[in-house]
C-alpha positions as MATLAB code, in Angstrom:
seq = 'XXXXXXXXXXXXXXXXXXXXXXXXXXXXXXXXXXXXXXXXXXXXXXXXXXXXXXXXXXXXXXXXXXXXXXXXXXXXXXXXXXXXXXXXXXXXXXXXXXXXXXXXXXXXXXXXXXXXXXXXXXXXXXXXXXXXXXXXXXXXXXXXXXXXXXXXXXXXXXXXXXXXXXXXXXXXXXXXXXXXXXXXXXXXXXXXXXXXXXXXXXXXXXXXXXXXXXXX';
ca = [
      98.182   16.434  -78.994;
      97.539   18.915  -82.099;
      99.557   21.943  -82.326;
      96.447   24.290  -81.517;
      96.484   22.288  -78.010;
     100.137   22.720  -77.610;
     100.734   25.806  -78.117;
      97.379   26.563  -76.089;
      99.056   24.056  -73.179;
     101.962   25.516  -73.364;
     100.697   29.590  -72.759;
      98.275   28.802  -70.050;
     101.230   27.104  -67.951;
     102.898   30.613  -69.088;
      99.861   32.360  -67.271;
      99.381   30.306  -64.575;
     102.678   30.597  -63.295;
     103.684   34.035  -63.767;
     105.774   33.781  -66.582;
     104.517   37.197  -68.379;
     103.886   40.237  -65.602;
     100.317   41.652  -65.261;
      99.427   43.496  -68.394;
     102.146   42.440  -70.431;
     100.520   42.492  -73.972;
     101.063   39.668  -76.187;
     101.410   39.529  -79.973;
     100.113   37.019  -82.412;
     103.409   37.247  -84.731;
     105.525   37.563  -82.048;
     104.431   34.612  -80.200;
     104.115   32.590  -83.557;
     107.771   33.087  -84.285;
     108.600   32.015  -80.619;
     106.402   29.035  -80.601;
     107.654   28.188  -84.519;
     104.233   27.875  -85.315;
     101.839   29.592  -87.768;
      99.706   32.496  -86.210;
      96.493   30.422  -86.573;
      96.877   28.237  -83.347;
      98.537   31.501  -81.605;
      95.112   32.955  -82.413;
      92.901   30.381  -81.610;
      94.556   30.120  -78.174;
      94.378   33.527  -77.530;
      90.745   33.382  -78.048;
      89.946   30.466  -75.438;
      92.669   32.046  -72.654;
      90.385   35.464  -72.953;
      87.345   33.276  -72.671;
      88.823   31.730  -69.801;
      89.449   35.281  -68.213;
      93.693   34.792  -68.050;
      93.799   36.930  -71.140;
      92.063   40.163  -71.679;
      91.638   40.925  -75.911;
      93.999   44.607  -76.595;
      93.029   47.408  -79.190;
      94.568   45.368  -82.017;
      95.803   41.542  -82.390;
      97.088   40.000  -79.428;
      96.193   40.349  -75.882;
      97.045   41.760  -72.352;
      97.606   39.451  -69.581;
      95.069   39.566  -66.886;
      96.667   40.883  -63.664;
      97.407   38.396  -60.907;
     100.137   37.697  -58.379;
     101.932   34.881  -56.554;
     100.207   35.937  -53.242;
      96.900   35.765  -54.715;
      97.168   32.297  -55.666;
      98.310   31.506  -51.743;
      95.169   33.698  -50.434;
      93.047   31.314  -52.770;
      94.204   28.238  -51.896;
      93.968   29.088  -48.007;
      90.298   29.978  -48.607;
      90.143   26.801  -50.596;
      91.485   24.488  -47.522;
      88.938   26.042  -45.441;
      85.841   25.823  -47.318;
      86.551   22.665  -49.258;
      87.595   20.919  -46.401;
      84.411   21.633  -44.670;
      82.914   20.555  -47.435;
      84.210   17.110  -47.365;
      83.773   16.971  -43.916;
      80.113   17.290  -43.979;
      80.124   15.419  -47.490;
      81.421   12.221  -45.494;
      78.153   12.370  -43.044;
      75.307   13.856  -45.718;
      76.717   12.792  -49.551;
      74.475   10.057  -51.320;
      75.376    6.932  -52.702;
      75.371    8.673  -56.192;
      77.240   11.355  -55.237;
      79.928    8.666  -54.069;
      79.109    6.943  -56.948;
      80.277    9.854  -58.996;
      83.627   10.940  -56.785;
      84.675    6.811  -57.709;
      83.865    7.009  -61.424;
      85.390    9.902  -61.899;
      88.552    8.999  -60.105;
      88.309    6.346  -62.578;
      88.184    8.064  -65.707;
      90.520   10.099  -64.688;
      93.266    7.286  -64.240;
      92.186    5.675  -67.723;
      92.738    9.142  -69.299;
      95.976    9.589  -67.870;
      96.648    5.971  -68.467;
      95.800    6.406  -72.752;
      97.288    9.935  -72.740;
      95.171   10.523  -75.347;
      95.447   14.078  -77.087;
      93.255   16.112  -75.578;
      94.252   14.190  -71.785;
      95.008   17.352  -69.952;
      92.136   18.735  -70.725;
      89.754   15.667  -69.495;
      91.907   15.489  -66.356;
      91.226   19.246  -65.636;
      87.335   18.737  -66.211;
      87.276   15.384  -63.882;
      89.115   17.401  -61.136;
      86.718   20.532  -61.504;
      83.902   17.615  -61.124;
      85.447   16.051  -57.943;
      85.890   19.084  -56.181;
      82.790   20.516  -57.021;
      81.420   17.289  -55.419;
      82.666   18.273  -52.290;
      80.355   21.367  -52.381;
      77.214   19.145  -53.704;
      77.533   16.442  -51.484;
      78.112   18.735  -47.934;
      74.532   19.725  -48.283;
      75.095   23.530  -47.385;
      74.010   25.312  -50.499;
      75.616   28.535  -48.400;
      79.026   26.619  -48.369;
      78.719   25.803  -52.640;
      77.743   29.225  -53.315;
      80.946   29.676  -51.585;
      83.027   27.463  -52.582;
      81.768   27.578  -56.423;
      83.177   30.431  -56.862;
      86.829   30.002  -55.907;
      86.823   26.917  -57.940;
      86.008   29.860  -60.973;
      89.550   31.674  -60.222;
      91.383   30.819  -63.625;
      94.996   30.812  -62.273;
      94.469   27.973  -59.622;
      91.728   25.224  -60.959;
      93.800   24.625  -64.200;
      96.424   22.865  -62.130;
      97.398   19.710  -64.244;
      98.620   22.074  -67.403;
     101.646   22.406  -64.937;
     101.790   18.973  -63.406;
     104.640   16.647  -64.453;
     104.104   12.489  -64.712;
     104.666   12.421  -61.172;
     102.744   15.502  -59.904;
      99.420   13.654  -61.688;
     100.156    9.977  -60.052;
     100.003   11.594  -56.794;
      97.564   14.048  -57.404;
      95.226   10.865  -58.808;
      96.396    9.100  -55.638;
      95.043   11.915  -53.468;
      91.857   12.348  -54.860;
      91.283    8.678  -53.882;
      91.950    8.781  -50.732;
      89.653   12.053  -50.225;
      87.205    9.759  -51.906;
      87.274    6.946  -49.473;
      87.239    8.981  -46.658;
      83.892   10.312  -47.616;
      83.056    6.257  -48.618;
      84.109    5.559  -45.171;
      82.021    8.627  -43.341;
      85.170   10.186  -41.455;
      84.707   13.757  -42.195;
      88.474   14.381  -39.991;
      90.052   11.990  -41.886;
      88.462   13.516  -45.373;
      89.574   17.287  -43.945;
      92.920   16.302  -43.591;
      92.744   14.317  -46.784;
      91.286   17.526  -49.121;
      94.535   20.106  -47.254;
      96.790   17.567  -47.697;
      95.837   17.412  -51.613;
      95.470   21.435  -52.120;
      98.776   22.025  -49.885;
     100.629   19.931  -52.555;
      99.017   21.906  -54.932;
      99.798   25.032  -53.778;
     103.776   23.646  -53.496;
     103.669   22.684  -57.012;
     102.421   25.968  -58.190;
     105.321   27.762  -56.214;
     107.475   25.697  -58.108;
     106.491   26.033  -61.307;
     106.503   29.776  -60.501;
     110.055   29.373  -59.506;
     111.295   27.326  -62.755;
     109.321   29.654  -65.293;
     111.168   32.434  -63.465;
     114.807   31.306  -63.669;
];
């Protein structure tokens, strides 16, 4: 991993998890110095957090940080349960072989990426787990439910989840999104609900304690 991606790793998990209070406005220079980096990467991950809507660009260099609280995350994830739940309910009785096809494979690459820890791992693991639960939506066949669903899986704060995860938060996260897959593969939408709140509760937990640790 580069130092552009570490130091961009490192102040999204900042973000995510609460570190720096709503509107807190944060300096190129000073964040350099902190980071013992040169301003360059500082910058350059400033740029993709506002582009990813957790930072919002200030009058001069630097940022503010986009405001958002513990309880929203909570109110996000319940809606999430719901709706994605639903979704792999009905995904289990109306997905397509290729939609399966694609919740396997992706499962897959996910575990070889983890597996290489190449540098830019993180990242790929965040894009395969946007793809798996935005499978959920495609595969339910209720273009009501994606339109949804979509756009809780656009809240910032709560899709990035593996910038936070330890070794052992992934493996089970990984493990998870396997057995929400075979569910589906098997057609028992119950077993598939339980399966997808299961997965996001943990999520939710892991979140909370991040929160907790960044706070301390």
């Amino acid at each position: 991993m580069n130092v552009s991606e570490k130091v961009y790793t490192q102040l999204r998990r900042r973000l995510i998890t609460g570190y720096y209070d709503p509107g807190t406005r944060l300096k190129e220079e000073a964040l350099a110095a902190e980071l013992n980096v040169s301003r360059t990467p500082v910058r350059n991950s400033i740029a993709r957090l506002v582009s990813e809507g957790l930072l919002t660009l200030g009058e001069k260099r630097g940022a503010l940080v986009t405001p958002w609280r513990a309880e929203n995350t909570a109110e996000v994830f319940t809606l999430r349960i719901l709706l994605e739940g639903h979704g792999a309910y009905l995904c289990a009785k109306n997905a397509t072989a290729e939609q399966i096809c694609v919740l396997e494979r992706t499962c897959e690459e996910m575990e070889n990426h983890f597996a290489a820890k190449s540098s830019d791992w993180v990242k790929r693991l965040d894009a395969g787990n946007r793809t798996i639960h935005e499978m959920l939506y495609e595969g339910s066949g209720s273009s009501h439910l994606r339109l949804s669903g979509y756009h809780l899986l656009e809240v910032p704060q709560v899709i990035g989840g593996f910038f936070i995860y330890d070794d052992a938060d992934v493996e089970e996260s990984l493990r998870q999104h396997r057995e929400i897959v075979k569910a589906i593969k098997l057609k028992n939408g119950e077993w598939a609900r339980s399966a997808v709140a299961c997965h996001l509760n943990a999520a939710l937990e892991r979140f909370r304690n991040r929160e907790a640790e960044e706070s301390n």
